[in-house]
Each structure stands twice: as structure tokens, then as C-alpha cells.
N, C-alpha and C positions, 0 to 999 in steps of 0.2 A: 095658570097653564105654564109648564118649562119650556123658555124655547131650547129651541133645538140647536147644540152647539156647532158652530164653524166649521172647528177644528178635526174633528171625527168624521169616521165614514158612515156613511147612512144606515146605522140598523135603530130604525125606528118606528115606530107604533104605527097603529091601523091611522092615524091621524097625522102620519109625517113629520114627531116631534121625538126626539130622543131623550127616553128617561131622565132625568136629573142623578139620580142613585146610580145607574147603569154609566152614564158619562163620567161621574167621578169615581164608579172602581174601575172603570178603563182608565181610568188618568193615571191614579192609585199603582194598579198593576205594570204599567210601563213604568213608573218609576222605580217599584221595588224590583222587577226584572234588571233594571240600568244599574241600576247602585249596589243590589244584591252582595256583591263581591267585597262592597270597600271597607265592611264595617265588619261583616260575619266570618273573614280569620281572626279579629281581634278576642274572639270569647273561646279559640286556640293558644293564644299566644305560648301560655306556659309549658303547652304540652309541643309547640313547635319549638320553642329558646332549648328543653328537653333533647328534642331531634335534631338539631343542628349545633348540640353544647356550646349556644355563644348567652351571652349576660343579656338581661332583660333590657336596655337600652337598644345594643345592635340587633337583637328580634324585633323589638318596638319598629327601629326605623328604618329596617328592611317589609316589614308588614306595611309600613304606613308611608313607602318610596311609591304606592300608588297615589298620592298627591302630589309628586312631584311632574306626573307623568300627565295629570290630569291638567296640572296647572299649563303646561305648555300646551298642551290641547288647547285650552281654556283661550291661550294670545292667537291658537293657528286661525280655531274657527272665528274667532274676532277679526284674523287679518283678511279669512277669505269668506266670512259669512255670505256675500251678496252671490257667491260663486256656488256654492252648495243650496241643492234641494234638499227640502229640508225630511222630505219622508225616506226618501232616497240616501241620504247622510243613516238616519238615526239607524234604517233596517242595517246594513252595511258596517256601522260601528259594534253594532248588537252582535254579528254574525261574527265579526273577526275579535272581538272582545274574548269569546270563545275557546277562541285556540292559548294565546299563554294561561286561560284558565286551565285547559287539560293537561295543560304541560308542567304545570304548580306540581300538578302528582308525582311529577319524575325529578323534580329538579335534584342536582346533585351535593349543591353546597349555598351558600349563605350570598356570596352574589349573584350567581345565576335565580334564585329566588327572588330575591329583590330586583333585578333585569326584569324579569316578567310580572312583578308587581307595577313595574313602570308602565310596561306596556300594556298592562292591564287599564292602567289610569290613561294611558291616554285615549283610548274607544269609550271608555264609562264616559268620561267629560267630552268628546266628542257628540255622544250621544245625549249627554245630560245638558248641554249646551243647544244645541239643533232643537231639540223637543221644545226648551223655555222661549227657546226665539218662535217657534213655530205658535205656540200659543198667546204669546205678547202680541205679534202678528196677525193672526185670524180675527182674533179675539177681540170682543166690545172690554172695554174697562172693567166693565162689572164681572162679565165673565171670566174674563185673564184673573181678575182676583182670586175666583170661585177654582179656576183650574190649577192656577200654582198653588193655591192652597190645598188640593187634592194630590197635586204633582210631590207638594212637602211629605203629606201625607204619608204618602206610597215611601216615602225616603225614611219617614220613621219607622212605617212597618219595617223594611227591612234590615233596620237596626235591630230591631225587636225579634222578627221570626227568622231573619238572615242568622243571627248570631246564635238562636238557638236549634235553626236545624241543621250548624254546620261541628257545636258543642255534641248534640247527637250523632251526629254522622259520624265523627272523626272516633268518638267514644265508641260506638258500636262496629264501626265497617273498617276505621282506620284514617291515616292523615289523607292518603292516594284517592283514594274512595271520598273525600269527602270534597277534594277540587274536580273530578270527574264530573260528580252530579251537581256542581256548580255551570262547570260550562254547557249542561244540558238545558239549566234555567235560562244561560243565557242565547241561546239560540231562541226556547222559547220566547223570550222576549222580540227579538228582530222576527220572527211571524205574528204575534200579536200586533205590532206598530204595522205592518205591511198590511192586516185585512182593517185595523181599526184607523188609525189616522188617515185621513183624505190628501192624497195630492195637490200641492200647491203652487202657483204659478210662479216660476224666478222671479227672483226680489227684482225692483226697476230698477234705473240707475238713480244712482246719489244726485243730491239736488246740487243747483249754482253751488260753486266754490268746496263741494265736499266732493270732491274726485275721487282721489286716490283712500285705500285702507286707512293706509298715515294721518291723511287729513282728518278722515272719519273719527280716528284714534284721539288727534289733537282735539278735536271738536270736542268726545268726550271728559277728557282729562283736563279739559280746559273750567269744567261743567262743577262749581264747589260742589254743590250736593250729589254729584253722580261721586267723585274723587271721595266723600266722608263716606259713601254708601259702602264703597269698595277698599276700605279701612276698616271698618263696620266688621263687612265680611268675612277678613284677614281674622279679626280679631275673634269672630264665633269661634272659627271651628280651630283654630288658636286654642280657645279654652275645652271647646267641646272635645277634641281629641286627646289632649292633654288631661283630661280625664276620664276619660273612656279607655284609653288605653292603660295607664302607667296604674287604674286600680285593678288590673284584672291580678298585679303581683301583691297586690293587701292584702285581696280577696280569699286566697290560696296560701298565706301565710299564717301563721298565727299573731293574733288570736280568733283570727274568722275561722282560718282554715276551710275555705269551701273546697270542694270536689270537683271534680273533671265537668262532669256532667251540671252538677249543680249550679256549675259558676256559667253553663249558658240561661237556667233558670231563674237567674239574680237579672237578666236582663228583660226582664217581665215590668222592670223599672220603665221602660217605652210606652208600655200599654196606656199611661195617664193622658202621654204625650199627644198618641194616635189621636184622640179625643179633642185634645185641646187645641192640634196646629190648624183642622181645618178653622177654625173662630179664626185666625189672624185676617182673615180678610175683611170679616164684619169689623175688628174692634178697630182695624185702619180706616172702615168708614165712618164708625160714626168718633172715634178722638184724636184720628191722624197720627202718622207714621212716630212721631218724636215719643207721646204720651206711651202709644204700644211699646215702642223700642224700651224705652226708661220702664216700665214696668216688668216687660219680659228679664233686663238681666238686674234688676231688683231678685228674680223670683229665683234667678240660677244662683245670685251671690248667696242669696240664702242659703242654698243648700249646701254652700261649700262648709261651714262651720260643721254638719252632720258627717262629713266622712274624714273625718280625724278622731270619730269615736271608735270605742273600741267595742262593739257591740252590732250584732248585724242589721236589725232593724232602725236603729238612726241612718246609716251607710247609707240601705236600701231606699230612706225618703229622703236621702241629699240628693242621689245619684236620681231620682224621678224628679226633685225639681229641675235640676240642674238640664236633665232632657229636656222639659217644661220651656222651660226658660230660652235655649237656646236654638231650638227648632223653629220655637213662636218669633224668634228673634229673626232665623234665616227665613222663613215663610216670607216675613215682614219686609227685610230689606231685599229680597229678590223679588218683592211685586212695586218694590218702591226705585226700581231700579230701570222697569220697564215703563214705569209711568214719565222718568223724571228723563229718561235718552229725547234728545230732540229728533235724532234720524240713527236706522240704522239698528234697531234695538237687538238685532240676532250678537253686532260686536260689542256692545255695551253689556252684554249678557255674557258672553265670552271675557270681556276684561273683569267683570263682576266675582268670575265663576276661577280664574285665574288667582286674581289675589285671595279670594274663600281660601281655593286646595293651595297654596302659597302658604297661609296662615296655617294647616295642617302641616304642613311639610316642615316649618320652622316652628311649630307647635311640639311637634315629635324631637326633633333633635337638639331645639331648646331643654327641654321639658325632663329631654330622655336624659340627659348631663346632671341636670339637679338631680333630678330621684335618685340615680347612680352617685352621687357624689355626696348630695345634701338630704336624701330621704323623700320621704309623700310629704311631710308639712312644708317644707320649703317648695313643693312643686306644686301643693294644693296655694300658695303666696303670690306663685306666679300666677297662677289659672284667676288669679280674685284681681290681682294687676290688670289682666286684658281683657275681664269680664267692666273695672270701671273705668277703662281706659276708653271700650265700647260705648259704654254711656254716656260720658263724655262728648264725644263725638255726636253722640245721637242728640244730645243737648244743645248741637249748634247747628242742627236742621229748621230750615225756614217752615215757620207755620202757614206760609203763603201758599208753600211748595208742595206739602206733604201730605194735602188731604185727597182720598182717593178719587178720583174723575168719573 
């Protein structure tokens, strides 16, 4: 029998248990509603660098100034977590996420773009922040597993169907049209969390000697394995962006040459991922966080060898491991993140979620200078750098620490 999760509003059976399938695509769904936006201009890029005539670097890192945006998010809810309801935060960031989405359509030039890419980032990681505290919170052990594992979930799909129904949109309706029906998604999302997740009572006060934000901060960072987590973190989406972005210019060149349209259906590369990220919370339980970690960017390094071919079907199975790999990675160290916080785990999720979109933001304009200067092998050099630098790190996680509760 499934029990009935915490975290959700009560729409449950004649027996007063909420389906298992039904709880994780509501999980699912809030997250591809949150993030929807951060991933699905990037299967645009060529045809936006086109509309704004600047070079695939300053597109790249005006597209991807929504982690910079996120990342300050990421220190605010950290500093004011215990202050924010947490159902009440996420409807509220969903709703005003919204508006610089509509406004994507009008923008006039290359900073104002990037202006509201920031602001974009900072509501998504507002909200993408609130919801993981929300459910590290409610939530028994086993199930915060089962939920951020469905929460990751919902964050591949929207890599997946984010990127190709915005390659559709822009290809059939046009660029304006295609950030329009973005911010409709995202309202939808702020009513979805409002009838589905359950109101939750203000966090209590911090224990003896953890007073203040600061302290709570200190506490954290004081913490080796919460500090390697959130290097860890830095370091995924470091590689994860740095590839995802800078190949959509291979992709479209020759000798691929793909198409407008086609190059949203090259990101059908997800689909393996969808599959495989919720497993991260089972293989944390039975061979702990380290053995998972090391396996998963084992499985992204692999693929990096395949997209230096020059042939589309090798590409297409570097670019699915490489998702594989580094989804199962972040699943991984964002439930390992909420296990290992001694107090407070809404800031420890926010500092987490800070240095991740940090690792994006110096991912992008790291990453964007090689390609621009040195090519894709020199940037596919870098991306194998911070994918065994990741490893590394996950190498000197305590086996005392890392098995799941």
C-alpha cells in the first residue's frame, strides 16, 4: 500500500492514500512548469545569435545570464529561508516568473535580453529552491528521495519537451510567439502548486547557538561534505551547460548541418535520461552517494569522446549519455544535500542551488571564450576537466555519511 505523501494536497482515493504515479507526475509537473524556461531557448540559440547579429558566445551568455539570476536567488532564499512559506513563496515566484517571460517577445537588443533572462532566473531558482526545501521538510527520508527524484525528473522533461516545443513554436509562430506561450506555462505552473501542494506551518526557530542567517550559513560551510556537495554541484551543470549549449552551433554547421526545427528533435537525447533519473534514489540506497556519484560521471565522461565525431548518430549517443550521466549526478547530490544539512535544510538547499546555477554561469562564459577562440575540442577538454574534477570530489565523500536514511 503507498502511503500518502506529506507534501501534497489531499486528492486521494476512496481510502485516503494518494496514488504513488499520481504524486510523482504532480511532482514531475511542478518542476517542468519551474524550469520550463531555462533550458528551452537553448534549442533557439542560432536562430536568436541570427536576430540579434551578435556571435555564438554573446548569444550563449545572454541565453544562459538566467543562472546568474538564479544563483543570487539561490544565497537570498538561503539567507531568508526560515522567513518564506514555502507554498506561498513558490505560487508568487511562478506568477511573477511570468512577466520578463512575455516580455522576452519584445525585447529590443542584446542587454535588455539578457536583463530579463536574469530576472527570469531569479523566480525559476526562487521557486526551484522553496519546492526542494518544502519537500526535504515534509518529507520522511525515503520519500524526499522518491520526490526529488521525481522533482529531477520533471527538470529533464523539460529539457526534453521545453526545448522542443519552443524549436516548434519559434519555427512555426515565430521568436515573440514562442516567449508568449512560455509565460502562459508559467502561470500555469503557480495554479498547479496553489490546488496541489498543502500549506505548511513557518519553519520554527533555529536551535541553541544557530541564530542568525550568517550563523546558519557558517554551520553549513563549516560542514566538509555539505561544502564537496556544493562543488559537486558547481561542477555538473559546469559541464552539463557547456555542452548543451555551445553544441547546438556543430549541430547546424557542417558537417551535421541540422535544421531549425530538427535541431529541437536531436534533443529526443533526454528521453533515456527521463527514465533513468528517477533510479537515483534507489541506487543511493542500496550503494550510497559516492559509488552513485562515480558511476554517473563515469557514464557522461563517456560520451564526451562521441561528439567530436563527425557523424550524427555517434553525437546523438554522447550527447544521451552525457544527460544520463549528469542528471543522475544532480538527482544524486541534491538528495544528498538534504540528508547531510544538520539544521535548516531550506538554506543549505539554497546555498546548494546557488553554487549548481554559479557553475552554469562560469560554465557559459568560460566555455563560451574556448569555443570562440579554441573550437568544440578544446571546449569538449574543458567539459571532461569538470566532469573528473566532479569525481574527484565525490571520491572523498565519507562512506559513514552517504548512505541514505
Amino acid at each position: 500500500m503507498i502511503a500518502r505523501h506529506p507534501a501534497l494536497a489531499p486528492a486521494t482515493t476512496a481510502h485516503g492514500r494518494a496514488p504513488g504515479a499520481f504524486r510523482s507526475v504532480v511532482i514531475g509537473l511542478i518542476a517542468f512548469l519551474t524550469v520550463v524556461d531555462l533550458f528551452a531557448t537553448q534549442a533557439i540559440l542560432p536562430s536568436l545569435a541570427r536576430a540579434y547579429a551578435v556571435s555564438p558566445a554573446a548569444m550563449g551568455f545572454a541565453v544562459n545570464a538566467t543562472t546568474f539570476g538564479m544563483a543570487l536567488a539561490g544565497l537570498g532564499v538561503a539567507f531568508f529561508s526560515r522567513r518564506i512559506r514555502r507554498r506561498r513563496g513558490i505560487v508568487a515566484s511562478l506568477a511573477l516568473l511570468s512577466i520578463p517571460t512575455a516580455f522576452l517577445a519584445t525585447a529590443p537588443d542584446l542587454p535588455t535580453f539578457a536583463s530579463l533572462r536574469v530576472a527570469q532566473g531569479v523566480f525559476m531558482s526562487a521557486a526551484f529552491t522553496l519546492t526542494l526545501a518544502h519537500f526535504a521538510e515534509q518529507c520522511s527520508a525515503a520519500d524526499s528521495a522518491g520526490a526529488l527524484a521525481a522533482y529531477v525528473t520533471g527538470n529533464v522533461a523539460s529539457n526534453l519537451f521545453g526545448r522542443l516545443l519552443s524549436a516548434g513554436l519559434a519555427d512555426h509562430l515565430g521568436l515573440a510567439a514562442n516567449f508568449q506561450i512560455f509565460a502562459a506555462l508559467n502561470l500555469a505552473g503557480a495554479i498547479l502548486v496553489h490546488v496541489s501542494l498543502k500549506q505548511t506551518a513557518p519553519m520554527p526557530p533555529a536551535g541553541p547557538g544557530v541564530g542568525s542567517p550568517l550563523a546558519v550559513w557558517a554551520l553549513h560551510l563549516r560542514n566538509r561534505q555539505l561544502c564537496a556537495a556544493f562543488a559537486i554541484g558547481f561542477l555538473v551543470l559546469f559541464a552539463f551547460i557547456g555542452t548543451f549549449t555551445f553544441v547546438n552551433f556543430v549541430l547546424v554547421r557542417a558537417p551535421l548541418s541540422v535544421g531549425p526545427m530538427a535541431l529541437g528533435f536531436v534533443y529526443l537525447v533526454f528521453l533515456p535520461s527521463i527514465l533513468t533519473t528517477p533510479l537515483a534514489g534507489s541506487a543511493v540506497q542500496r550503494w550510497g552517494t559516492r559509488p552513485t556519484l562515480l558511476g554517473a560521471f563515469a557514464l557522461a565522461t563517456a560520451g564526451l569522446p562521441l561528439l567530436l565525431t563527425a557523424h550524427l548518430p555517434p553525437v546523438l549517443t554522447g550527447l544521451a549519455l552525457v544527460g544520463i550521466g549528469t542528471f543522475f549526478a544532480q538527482a544524486t547530490a541534491t538528495g544528498f544535500v538534504g540528508r547531510a544539512a544538520a539544521t535548516d535544510r531550506g538554506a543549505a538547499g539554497g546555498l546548494y542551488l546557488a553554487c549548481y546555477f554559479g557553475g552554469g554561469l562560469v560554465g557559459t562564459a568560460l566555455l563560451g571564450q574556448v569555443y570562440d577562440r579554441l573550437g568544440w575540442p578544446a571546449c569538449v577538454a574543458g567539459i571532461a576537466a569538470a566532469l573528473l574534477l566532479a569525481a574527484w570530489l565525490a571520491g572523498r565523500l565519507e562512506p559513514s555519511s552517504i548512505k541514505a536514511s
